[in-house]
C-alpha positions as protocol buffer text, in pm:
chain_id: "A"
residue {
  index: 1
  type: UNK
  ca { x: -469 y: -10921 z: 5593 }
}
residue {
  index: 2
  type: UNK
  ca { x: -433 y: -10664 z: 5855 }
}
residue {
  index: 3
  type: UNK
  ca { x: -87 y: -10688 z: 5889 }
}
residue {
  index: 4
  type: UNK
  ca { x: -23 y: -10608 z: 5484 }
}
residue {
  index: 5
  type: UNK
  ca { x: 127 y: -10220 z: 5401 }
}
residue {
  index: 6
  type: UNK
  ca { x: 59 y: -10084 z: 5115 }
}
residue {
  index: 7
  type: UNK
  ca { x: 364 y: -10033 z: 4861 }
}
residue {
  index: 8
  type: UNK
  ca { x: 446 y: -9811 z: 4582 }
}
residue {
  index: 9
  type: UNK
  ca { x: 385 y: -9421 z: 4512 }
}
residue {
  index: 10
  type: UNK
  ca { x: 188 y: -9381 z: 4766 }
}
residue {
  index: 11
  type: UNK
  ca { x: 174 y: -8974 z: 4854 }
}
residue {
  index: 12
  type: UNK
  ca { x: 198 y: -8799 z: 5196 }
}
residue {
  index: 13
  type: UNK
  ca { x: -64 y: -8529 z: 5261 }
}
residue {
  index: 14
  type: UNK
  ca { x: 221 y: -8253 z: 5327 }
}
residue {
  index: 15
  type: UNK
  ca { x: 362 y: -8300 z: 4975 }
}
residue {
  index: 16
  type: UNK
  ca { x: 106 y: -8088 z: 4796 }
}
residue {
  index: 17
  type: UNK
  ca { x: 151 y: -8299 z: 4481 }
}
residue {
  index: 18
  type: UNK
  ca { x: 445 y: -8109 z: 4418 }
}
residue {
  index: 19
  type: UNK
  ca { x: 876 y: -8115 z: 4485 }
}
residue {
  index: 20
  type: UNK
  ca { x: 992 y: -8088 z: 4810 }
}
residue {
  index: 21
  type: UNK
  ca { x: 1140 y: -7734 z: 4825 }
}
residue {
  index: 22
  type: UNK
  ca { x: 789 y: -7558 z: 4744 }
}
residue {
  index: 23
  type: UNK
  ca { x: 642 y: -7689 z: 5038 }
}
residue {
  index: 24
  type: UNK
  ca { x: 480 y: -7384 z: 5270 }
}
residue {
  index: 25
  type: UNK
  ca { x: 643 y: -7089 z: 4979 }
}
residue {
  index: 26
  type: UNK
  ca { x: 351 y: -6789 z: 4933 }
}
residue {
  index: 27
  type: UNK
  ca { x: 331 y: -6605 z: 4603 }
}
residue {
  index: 28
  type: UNK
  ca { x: 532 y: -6280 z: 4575 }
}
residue {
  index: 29
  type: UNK
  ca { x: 253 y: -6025 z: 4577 }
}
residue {
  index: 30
  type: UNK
  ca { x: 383 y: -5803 z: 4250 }
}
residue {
  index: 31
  type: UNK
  ca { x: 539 y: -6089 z: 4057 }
}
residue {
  index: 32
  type: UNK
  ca { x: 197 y: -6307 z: 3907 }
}
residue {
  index: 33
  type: UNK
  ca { x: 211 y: -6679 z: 3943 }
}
residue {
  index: 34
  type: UNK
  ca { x: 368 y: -6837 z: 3536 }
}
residue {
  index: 35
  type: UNK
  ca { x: 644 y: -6571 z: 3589 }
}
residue {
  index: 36
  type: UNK
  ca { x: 543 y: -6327 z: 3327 }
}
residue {
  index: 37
  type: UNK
  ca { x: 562 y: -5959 z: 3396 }
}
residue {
  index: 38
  type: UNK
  ca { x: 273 y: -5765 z: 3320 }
}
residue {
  index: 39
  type: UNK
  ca { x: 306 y: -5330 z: 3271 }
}
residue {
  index: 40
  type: UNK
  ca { x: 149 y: -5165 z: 3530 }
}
residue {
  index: 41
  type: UNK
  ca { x: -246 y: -5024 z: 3396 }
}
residue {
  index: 42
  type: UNK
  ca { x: -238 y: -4627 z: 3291 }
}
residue {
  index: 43
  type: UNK
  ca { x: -436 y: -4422 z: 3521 }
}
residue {
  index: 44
  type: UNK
  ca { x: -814 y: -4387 z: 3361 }
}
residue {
  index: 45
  type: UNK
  ca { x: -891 y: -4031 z: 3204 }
}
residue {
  index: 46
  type: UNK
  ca { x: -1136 y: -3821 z: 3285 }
}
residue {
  index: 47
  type: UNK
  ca { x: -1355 y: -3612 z: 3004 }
}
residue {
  index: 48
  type: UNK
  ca { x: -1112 y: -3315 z: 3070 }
}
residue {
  index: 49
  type: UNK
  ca { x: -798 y: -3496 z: 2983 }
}
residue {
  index: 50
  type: UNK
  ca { x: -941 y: -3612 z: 2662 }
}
residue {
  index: 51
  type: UNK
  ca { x: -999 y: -3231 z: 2522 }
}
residue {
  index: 52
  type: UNK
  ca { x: -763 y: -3128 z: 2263 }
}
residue {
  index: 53
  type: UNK
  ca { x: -533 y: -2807 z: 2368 }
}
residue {
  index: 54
  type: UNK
  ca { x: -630 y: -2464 z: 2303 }
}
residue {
  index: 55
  type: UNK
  ca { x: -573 y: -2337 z: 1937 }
}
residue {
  index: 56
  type: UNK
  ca { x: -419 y: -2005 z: 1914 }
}
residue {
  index: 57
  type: UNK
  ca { x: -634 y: -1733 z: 1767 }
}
residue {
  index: 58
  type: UNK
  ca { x: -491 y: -1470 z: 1543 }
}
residue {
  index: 59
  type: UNK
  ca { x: -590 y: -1210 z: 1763 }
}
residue {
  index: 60
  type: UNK
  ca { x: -390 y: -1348 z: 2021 }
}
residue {
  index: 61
  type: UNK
  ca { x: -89 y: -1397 z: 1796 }
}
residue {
  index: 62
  type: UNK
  ca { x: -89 y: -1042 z: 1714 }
}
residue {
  index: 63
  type: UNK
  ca { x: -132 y: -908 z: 2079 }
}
residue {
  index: 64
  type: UNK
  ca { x: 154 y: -1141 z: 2141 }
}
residue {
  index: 65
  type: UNK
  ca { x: 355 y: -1002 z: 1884 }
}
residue {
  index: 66
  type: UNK
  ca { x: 290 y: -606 z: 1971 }
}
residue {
  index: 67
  type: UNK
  ca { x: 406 y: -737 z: 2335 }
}
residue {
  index: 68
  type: UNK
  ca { x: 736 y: -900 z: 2191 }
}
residue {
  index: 69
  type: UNK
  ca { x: 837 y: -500 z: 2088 }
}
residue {
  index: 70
  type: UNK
  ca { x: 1041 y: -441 z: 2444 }
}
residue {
  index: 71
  type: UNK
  ca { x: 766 y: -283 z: 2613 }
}
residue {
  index: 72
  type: UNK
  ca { x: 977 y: -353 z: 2949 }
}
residue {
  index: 73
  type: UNK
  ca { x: 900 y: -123 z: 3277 }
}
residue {
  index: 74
  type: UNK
  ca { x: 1006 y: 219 z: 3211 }
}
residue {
  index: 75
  type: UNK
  ca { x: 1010 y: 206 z: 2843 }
}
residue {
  index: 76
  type: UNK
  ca { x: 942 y: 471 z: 2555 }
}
residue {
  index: 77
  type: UNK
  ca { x: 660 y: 392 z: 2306 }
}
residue {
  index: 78
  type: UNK
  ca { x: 761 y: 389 z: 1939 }
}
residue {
  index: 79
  type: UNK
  ca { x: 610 y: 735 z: 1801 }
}
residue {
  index: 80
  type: UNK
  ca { x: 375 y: 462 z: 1593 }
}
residue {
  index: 81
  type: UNK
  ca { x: 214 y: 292 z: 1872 }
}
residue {
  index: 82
  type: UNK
  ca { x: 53 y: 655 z: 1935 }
}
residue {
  index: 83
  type: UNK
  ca { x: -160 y: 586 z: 1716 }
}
residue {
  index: 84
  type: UNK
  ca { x: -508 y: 456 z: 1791 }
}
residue {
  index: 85
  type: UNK
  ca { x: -613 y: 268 z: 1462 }
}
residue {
  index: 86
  type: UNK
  ca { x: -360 y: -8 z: 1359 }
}
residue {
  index: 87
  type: UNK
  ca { x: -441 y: -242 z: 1086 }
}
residue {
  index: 88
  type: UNK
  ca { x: -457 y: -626 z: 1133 }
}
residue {
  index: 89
  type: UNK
  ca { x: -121 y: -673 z: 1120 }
}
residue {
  index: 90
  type: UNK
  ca { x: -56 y: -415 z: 1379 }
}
residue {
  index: 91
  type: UNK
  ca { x: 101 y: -144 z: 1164 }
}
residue {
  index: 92
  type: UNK
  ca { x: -50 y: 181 z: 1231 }
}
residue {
  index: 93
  type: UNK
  ca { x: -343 y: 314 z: 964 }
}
residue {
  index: 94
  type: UNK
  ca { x: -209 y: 698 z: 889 }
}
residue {
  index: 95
  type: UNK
  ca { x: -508 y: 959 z: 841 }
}
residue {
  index: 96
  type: UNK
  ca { x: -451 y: 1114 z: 509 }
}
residue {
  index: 97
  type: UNK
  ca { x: -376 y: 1487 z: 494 }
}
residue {
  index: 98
  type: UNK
  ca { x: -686 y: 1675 z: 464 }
}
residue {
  index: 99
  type: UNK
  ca { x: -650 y: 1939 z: 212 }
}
residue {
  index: 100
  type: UNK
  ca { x: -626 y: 2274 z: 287 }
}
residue {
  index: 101
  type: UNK
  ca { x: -928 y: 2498 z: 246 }
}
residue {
  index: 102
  type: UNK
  ca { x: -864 y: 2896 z: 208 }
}
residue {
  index: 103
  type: UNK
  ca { x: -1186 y: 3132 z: 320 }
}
residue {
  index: 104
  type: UNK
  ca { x: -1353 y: 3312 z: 36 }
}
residue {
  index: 105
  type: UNK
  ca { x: -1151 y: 3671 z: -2 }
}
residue {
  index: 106
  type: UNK
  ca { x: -1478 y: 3850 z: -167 }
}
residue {
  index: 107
  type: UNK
  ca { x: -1216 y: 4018 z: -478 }
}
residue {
  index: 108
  type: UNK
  ca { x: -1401 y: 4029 z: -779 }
}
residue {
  index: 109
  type: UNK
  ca { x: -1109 y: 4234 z: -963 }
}
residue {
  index: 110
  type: UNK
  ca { x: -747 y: 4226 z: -1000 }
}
residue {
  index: 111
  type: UNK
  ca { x: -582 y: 4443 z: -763 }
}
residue {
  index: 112
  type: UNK
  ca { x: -373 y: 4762 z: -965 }
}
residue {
  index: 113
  type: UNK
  ca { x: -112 y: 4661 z: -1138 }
}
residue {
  index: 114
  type: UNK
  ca { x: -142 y: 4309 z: -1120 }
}
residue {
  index: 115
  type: UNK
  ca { x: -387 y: 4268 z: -1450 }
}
residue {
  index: 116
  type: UNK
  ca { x: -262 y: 4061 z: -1741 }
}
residue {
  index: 117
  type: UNK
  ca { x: 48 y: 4210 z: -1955 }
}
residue {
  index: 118
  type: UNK
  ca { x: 6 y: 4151 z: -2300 }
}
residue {
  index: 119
  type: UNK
  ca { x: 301 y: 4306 z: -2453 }
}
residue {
  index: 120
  type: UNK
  ca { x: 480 y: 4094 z: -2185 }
}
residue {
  index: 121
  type: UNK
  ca { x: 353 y: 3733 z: -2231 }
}
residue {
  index: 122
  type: UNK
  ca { x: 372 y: 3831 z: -2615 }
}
residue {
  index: 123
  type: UNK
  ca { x: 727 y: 3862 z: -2583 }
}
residue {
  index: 124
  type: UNK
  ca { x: 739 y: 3570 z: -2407 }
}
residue {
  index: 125
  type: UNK
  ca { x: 579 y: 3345 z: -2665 }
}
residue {
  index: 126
  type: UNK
  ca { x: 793 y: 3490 z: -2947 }
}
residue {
  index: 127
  type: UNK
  ca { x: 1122 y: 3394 z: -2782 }
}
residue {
  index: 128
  type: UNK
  ca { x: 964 y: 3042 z: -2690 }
}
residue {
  index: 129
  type: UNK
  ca { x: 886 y: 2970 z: -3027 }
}
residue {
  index: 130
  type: UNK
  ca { x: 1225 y: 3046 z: -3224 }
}
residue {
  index: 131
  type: UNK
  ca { x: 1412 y: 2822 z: -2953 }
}
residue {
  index: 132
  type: UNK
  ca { x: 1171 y: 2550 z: -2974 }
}
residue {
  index: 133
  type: UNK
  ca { x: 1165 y: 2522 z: -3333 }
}
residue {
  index: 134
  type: UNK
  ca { x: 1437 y: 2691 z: -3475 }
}
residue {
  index: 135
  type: UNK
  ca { x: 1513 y: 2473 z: -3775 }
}
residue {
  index: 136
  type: UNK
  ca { x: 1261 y: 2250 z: -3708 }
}
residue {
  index: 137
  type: UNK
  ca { x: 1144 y: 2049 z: -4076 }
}
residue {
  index: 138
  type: UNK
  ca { x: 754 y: 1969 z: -4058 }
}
residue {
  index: 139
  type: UNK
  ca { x: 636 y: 1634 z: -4047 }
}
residue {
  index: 140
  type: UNK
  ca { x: 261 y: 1462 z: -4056 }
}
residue {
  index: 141
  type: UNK
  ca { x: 337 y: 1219 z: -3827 }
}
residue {
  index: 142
  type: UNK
  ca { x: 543 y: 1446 z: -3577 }
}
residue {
  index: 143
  type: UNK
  ca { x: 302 y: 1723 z: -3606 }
}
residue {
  index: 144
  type: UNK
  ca { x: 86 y: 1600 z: -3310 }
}
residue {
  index: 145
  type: UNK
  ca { x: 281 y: 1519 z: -3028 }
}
residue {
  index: 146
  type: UNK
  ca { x: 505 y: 1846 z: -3109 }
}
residue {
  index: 147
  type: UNK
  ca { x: 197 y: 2093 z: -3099 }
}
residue {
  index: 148
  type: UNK
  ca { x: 96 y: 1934 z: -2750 }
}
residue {
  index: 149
  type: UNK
  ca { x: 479 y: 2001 z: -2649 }
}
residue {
  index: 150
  type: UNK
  ca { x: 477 y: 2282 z: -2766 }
}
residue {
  index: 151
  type: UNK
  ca { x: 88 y: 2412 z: -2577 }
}
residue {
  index: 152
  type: UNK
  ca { x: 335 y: 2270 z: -2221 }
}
residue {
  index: 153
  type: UNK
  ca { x: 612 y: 2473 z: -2271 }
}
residue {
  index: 154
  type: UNK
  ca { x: 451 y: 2772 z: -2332 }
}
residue {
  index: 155
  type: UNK
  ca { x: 186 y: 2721 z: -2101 }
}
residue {
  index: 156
  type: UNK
  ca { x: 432 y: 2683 z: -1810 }
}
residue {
  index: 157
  type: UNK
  ca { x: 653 y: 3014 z: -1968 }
}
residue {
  index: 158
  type: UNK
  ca { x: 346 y: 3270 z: -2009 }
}
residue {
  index: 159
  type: UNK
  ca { x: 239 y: 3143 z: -1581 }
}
residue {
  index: 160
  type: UNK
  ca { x: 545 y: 3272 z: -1473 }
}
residue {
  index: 161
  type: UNK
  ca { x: 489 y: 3605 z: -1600 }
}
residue {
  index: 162
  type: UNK
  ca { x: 136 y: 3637 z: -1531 }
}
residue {
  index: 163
  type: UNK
  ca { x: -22 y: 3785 z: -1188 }
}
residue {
  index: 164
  type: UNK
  ca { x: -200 y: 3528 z: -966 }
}
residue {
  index: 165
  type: UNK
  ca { x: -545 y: 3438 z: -1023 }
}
residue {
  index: 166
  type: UNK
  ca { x: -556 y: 3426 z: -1351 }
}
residue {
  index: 167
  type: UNK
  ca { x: -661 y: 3121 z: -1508 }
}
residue {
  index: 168
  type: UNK
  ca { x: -460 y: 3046 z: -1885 }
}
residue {
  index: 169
  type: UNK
  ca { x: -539 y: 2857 z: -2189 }
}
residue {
  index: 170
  type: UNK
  ca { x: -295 y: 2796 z: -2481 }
}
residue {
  index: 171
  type: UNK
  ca { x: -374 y: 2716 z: -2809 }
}
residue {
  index: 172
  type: UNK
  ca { x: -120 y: 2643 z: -3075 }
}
residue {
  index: 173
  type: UNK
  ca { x: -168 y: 2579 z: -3453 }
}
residue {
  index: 174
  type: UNK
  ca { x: 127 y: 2419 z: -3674 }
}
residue {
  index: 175
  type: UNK
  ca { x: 114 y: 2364 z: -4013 }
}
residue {
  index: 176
  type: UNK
  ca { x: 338 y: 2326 z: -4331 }
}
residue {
  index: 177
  type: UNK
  ca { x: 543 y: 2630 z: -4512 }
}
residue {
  index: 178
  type: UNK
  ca { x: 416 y: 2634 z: -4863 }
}
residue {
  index: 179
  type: UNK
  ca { x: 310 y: 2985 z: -4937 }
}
residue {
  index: 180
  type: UNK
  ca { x: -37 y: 2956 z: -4870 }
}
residue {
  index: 181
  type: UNK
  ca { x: -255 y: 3198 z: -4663 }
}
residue {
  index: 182
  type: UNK
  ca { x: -361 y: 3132 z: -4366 }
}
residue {
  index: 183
  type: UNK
  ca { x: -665 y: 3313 z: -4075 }
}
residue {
  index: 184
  type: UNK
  ca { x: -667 y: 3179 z: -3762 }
}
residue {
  index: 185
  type: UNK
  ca { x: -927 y: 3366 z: -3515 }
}
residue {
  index: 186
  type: UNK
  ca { x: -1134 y: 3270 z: -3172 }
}
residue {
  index: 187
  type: UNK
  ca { x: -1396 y: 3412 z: -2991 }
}
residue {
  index: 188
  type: UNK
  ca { x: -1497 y: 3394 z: -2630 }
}
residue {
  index: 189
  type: UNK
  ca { x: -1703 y: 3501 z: -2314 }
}
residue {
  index: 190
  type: UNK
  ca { x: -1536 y: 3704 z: -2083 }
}
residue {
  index: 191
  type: UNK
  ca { x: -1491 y: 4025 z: -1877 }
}
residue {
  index: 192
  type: UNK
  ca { x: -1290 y: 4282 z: -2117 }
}
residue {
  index: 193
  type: UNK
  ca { x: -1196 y: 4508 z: -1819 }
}
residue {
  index: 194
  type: UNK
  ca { x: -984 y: 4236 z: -1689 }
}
residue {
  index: 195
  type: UNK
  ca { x: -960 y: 3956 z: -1936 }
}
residue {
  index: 196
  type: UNK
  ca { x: -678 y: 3963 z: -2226 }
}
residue {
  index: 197
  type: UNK
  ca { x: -512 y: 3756 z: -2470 }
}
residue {
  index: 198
  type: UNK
  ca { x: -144 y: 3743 z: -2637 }
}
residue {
  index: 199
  type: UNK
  ca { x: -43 y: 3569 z: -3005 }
}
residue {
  index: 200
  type: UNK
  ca { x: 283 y: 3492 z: -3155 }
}
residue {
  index: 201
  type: UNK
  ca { x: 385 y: 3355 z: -3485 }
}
residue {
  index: 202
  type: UNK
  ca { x: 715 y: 3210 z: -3597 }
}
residue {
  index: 203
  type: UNK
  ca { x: 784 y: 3094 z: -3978 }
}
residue {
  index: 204
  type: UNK
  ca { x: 1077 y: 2918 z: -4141 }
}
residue {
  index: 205
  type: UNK
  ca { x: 1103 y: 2777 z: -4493 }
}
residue {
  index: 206
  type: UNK
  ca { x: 920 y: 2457 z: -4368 }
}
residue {
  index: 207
  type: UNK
  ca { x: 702 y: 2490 z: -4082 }
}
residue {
  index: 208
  type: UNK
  ca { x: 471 y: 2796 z: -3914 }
}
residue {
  index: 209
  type: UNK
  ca { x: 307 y: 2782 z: -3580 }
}
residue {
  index: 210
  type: UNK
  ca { x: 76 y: 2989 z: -3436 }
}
residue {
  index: 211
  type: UNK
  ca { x: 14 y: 3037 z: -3080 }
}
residue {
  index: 212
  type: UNK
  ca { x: -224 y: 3215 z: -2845 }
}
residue {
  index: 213
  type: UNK
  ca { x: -230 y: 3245 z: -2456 }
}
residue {
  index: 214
  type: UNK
  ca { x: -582 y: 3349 z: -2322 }
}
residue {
  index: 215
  type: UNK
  ca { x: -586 y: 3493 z: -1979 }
}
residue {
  index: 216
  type: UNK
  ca { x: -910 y: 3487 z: -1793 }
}
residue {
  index: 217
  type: UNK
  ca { x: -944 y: 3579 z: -1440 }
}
residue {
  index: 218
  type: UNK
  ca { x: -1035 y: 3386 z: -1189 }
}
residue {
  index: 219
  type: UNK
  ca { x: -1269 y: 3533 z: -874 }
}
């Protein structure tokens, strides 16, 4: 019995169960044992890396955009940028033009020879009439807006005749030729040493007009 060996598979210690070329090998240390690769792990994040990035403001966009007009070393300011109120889209906000206010003169009369002409504007008025309507042929429906062209026209002739400071009202009356009779009078308040009035009347075989130019002046 003692001298009997034992046969068949038997296994050596040193074999490590294994083939005969991995005896004694180590394990690469970045290459895991199976032979899969594996990424290498993202760095962890903090709570600042997480935050979303700064939105732009509009107030920044528009100081970025008044920067962005070559204001380089040395430069010229546009004659705009003088100006200390801009709007919100950074065009300058223009004062308005105050009006201009004239001090009180004290003149509660016309000065000589500058008081309202009567035989002049009358003149005036005649002429304007015969030009403006001439041949004119009346009409109901036309009547209107030719009586307010007509209070215009000779509004604007008798002004530039009359002395300054003198305030005018025109009145005209139009009506149609047909041999009837006709009184057209007016009244008023007003100072008769320097207040006046001029008429005019024009006729042809189908239309009259009457018109009247009050002068009143103005302290």
């Amino acid at each position: 019995m003692g001298g009997l060996r034992e046969r068949g598979g038997g296994r050596r210690p040193e074999d490590g169960g294994g083939r005969s070329g991995a005896v004694g090998r180590p394990a690469s240390p970045g290459r895991p044992r199976g032979g899969s690769q594996q990424a290498p792990a993202a760095p962890a994040r903090g709570p600042e890396d997480s935050k979303a990035p700064p939105l732009l403001s509009r107030r920044n966009s528009i100081l970025s955009r008044r920067s962005s007009f070559g204001m380089g070393p040395g430069s010229r300011r546009p004659s705009w940028m003088l100006h200390r109120r801009v709007s919100f889209s950074g065009l300058p906000i223009f004062q308005p033009i105050l009006k201009t206010r004239l001090e009180n003169t004290y003149r509660i009369g016309p000065d000589k020879g500058c008081r309202f002409d009567v035989e002049r504007v009358q003149r005036v008025l005649e002429g304007t009439l015969a030009c403006a309507l001439g041949s004119t042929v009346y009409s109901a429906q036309g009547s209107a807006p030719l009586a307010l062209s007509l209070t215009e026209l000779l509004h604007s002739q008798a002004k530039e005749v009359v002395p300054p400071r003198y305030k005018l009202v025109c009145h005209v009356v139009l009506g149609q030729q047909g041999q009837q009779s006709l009184l057209v009078a007016s009244r008023g308040l007003w100072d008769p040493e320097t207040d006046s009035f001029a008429s005019a009347t024009f006729s042809n075989a189908s239309i009259f007009a009457v018109a009247t130019v009050y002068g009143v002046y103005f302290e």
